[in-house]
N, C-alpha and C positions, 0 to 999 in steps of 0.2 A: 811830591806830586799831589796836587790838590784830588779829593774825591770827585769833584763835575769835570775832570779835566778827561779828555776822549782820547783813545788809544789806538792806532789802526796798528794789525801784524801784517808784516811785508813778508816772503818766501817762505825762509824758516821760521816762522814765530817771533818777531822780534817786533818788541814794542818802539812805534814811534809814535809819539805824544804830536799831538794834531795837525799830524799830515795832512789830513784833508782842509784842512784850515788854510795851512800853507799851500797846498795847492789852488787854491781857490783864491790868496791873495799873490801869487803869481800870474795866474790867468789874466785876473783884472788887468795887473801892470803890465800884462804883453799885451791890450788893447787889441789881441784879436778876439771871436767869437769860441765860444765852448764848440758850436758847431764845426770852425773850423778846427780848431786845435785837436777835437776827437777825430776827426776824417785824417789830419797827420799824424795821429798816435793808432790808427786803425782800434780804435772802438767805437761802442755806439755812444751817442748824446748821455743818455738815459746811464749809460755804467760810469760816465765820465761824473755827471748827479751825484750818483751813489757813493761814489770813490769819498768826491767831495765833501758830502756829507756823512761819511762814514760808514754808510752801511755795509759796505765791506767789509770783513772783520780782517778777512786775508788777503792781500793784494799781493799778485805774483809779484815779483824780482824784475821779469821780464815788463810789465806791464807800466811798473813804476817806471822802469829806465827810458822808453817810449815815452812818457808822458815829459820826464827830464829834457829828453832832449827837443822834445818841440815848446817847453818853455824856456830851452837856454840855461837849464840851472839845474844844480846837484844838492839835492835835498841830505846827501851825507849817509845816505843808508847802508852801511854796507851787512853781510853774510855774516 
């Protein structure tokens, strides 16, 4: 794992190498809006940013799976 490479911990502490990346190139390819896509994962705009961008360090378990299933795809995370 390169040193610039970004990390986000999902539930229990587990490193996944840039989730937010991936999520952010799923969003695009589901050609709907961040806006919507947060309103059907019930967060806000602004946490849906953050996730993306990493500033999360911890993303719940719960929070990821929400976001999974309103893009149609399983990012592999498991516990």
């Amino acid at each position: 794992m390169s040193q610039n490479q970004l990390l986000m911990k999902v539930g229990w502490e587990i490193d996944v190498p840039e989730l937010g990346q991936r999520i952010r190139d799923a969003r695009h390819e589901s050609g709907r809006t961040i806006t919507q896509l947060a309103a059907e994962a019930d967060i806000s705009v602004a946490n849906w940013y953050a996730i993306e961008q990493e500033r999360i360090k911890v993303l719940p378990l719960a929070t990821l799976r929400r976001i999974e299933q309103v893009l149609g795809i399983n990012f592999g995370v498991q516990p």
